[in-house]
N, C-alpha and C positions, 0 to 999 in steps of 0.2 A: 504494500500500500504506500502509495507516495503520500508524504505531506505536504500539503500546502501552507507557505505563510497567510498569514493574514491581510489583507489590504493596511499600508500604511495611511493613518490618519492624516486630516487636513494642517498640517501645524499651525500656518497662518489662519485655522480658529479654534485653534485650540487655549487655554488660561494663558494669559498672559506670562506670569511668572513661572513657566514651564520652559526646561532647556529644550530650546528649537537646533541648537551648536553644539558641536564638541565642545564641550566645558573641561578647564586643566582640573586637575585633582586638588583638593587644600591643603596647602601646607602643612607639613608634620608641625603639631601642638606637641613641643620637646617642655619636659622640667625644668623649673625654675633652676634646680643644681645649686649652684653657692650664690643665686641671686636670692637664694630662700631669706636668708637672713635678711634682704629689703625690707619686707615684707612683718619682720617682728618690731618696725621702727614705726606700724601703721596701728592708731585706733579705729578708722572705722571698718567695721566688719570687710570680706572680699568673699565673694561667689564663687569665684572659679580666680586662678592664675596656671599660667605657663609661657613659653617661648614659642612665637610665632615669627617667620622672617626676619630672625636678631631684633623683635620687641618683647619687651614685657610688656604682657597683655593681662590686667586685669579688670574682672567684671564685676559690679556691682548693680545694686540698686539703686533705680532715680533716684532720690529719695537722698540719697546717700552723695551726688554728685561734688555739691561745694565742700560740705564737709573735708573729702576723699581731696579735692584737688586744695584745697588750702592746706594739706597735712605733704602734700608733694613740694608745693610753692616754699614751704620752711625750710626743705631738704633741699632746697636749691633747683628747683624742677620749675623756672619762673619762665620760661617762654612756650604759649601754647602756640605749635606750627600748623596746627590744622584742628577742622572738627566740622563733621558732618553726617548726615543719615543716610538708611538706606531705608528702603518702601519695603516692608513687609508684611502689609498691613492683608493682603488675601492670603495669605498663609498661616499668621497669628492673629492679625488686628493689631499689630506693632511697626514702630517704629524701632529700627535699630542706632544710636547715635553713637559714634567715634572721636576721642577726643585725643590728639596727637605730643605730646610734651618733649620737650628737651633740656638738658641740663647746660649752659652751655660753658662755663667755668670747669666740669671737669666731661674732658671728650672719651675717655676709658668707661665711661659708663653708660650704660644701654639706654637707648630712646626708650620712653613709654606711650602704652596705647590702654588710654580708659573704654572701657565699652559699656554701654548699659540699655535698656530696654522702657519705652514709656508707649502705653495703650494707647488707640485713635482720640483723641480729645484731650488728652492729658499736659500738663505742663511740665516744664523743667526750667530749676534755675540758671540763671545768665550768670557768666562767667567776667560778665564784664568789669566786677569791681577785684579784679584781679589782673588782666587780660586785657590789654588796648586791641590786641588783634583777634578777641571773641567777639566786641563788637561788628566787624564786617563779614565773620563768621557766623553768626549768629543771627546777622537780619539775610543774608546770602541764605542759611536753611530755611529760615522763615518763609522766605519768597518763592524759592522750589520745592519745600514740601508741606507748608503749611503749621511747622513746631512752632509751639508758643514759649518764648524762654520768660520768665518771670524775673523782673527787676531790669531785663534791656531797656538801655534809656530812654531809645529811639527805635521801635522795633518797626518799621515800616519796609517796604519793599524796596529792594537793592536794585536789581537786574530789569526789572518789568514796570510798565507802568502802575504810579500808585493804582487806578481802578482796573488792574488788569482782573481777570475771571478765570481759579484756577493757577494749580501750581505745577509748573512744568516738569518737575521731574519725578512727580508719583509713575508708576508703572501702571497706572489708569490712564493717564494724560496721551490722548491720540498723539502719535509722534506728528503729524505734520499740523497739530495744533487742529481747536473747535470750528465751529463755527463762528464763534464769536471770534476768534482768533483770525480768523478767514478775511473779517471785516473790519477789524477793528480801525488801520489805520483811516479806509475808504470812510467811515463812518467819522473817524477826528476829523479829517480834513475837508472833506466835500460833504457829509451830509448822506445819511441814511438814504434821500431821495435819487443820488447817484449811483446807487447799487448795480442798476440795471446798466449803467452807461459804463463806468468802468468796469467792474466784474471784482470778483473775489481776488482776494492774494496770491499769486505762486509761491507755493511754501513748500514743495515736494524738491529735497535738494538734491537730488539723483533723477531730474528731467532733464531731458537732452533736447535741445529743438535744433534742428540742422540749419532752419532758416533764421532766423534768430542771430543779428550778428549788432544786438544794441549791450546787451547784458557779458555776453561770452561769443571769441570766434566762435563762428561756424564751424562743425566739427565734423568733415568731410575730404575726402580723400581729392576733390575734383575742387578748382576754383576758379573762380574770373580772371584771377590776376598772375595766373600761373600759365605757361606754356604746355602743352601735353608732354613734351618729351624732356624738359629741362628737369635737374634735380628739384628736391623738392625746397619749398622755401624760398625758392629763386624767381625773383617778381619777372617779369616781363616789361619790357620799355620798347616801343615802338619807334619814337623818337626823341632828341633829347634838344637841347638846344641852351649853348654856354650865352651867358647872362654878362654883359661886361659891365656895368655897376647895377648898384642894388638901385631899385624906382624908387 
């Protein structure tokens, strides 16, 4: 009896947050080893630690975020180099947030990586009264995923317009943008009533138009201004005629 496979499913509609790619393996999560002793210089509680890509990675509870990062800031841990989420809000109903640290007076010792977990709705405190550079981190999250950080000074939108609709980097957010997305600027500018006369947005950025030579050359093998048989790139000049001063 032969077997049949089964018909491979449609990917592009299949959940979104499903690998449609070869996805690389995760990095081996190695023991702390002789970074363990860090670790006994800390009060607030840790969830998990280990080595990840030469970081210490450890995870806590929201809850527990400022506490955690003002006990690192004492130890000399005073430059945060990044901090950002990830959507994983159809899988848990979570947010994941990463907060990236460095020591920088002494370089023998391992960057750290805070990790921690807050539900769809939930808040987290602002890092700002520690951190000059959580502030453009922290309205940057704000504006692509919608996190609330509690105590930012200015939490208003970075990247997009203040009345934009939607935050672009959930794994909900249609990649070439809504419909409101579609319209937005035709609607700043001109007026809802021009919809019909100019048309929607091109927002799909892997369109090709062969004719199309105001945005991107023309992207075709054959041209106007080209010879059939000359190399390529080599214009064509019919005639030329030397200028003896300028008009």
């Amino acid at each position: 009896m032969i077997r049949q496979n089964p018909p491979k499913a449609n990917a592009q509609k299949s959940v979104y947050y499903t690998n449609r790619f070869d996805v690389m393996p995760t990095s081996p999560m190695l023991p702390l080893g002789e970074s363990q002793s860090f670790l006994q210089a800390l009060h607030t509680p840790i969830t998990q630690s280990y080595i990840q890509n030469d970081l210490i990675t450890l995870w806590i509870e929201s809850t527990q975020i400022l506490p955690l990062i003002k006990e690192l800031y004492a130890l000399g841990y005073d430059f945060l180099t990044e901090m950002s989420a990830i959507d994983k809000l159809e899988e848990n109903n979570e947010f994941e947030l990463f907060y990236l640290l460095l020591k920088l007076e002494d370089t023998s010792s391992k960057r750290l990586k805070i990790k921690t977990k807050i539900k769809k709705g939930e808040h987290i405190a602002s890092l700002t009264p520690l951190f000059k550079s959580a502030n453009w981190s922290e309205r940057e999250c704000f504006d692509m995923f919608g996190v609330i950080f509690d105590g930012h000074p200015y939490l208003q939108r970075l990247l997009m317009p203040k009345d934009w609709v939607g935050h672009p980097l959930l794994k909900s957010y249609p990649l070439q943008g809504d419909e409101y997305a579609a319209w937005y600027e035709v609607d700043k500018i001109f007026g809802k009533e021009y919809r019909q006369i100019i048309g929607p947005e091109q927002r799909d950025s892997a369109r090709i138009d062969r004719n199309d030579d105001k945005n991107f050359s023309a992207i075709s093998f054959e041209s106007r201004y080209q010879e059939s048989k000359a190399p390529a790139l080599l214009k064509s000049f019919k005639s030329s005629k030397e200028l003896k001063e300028r008009r």
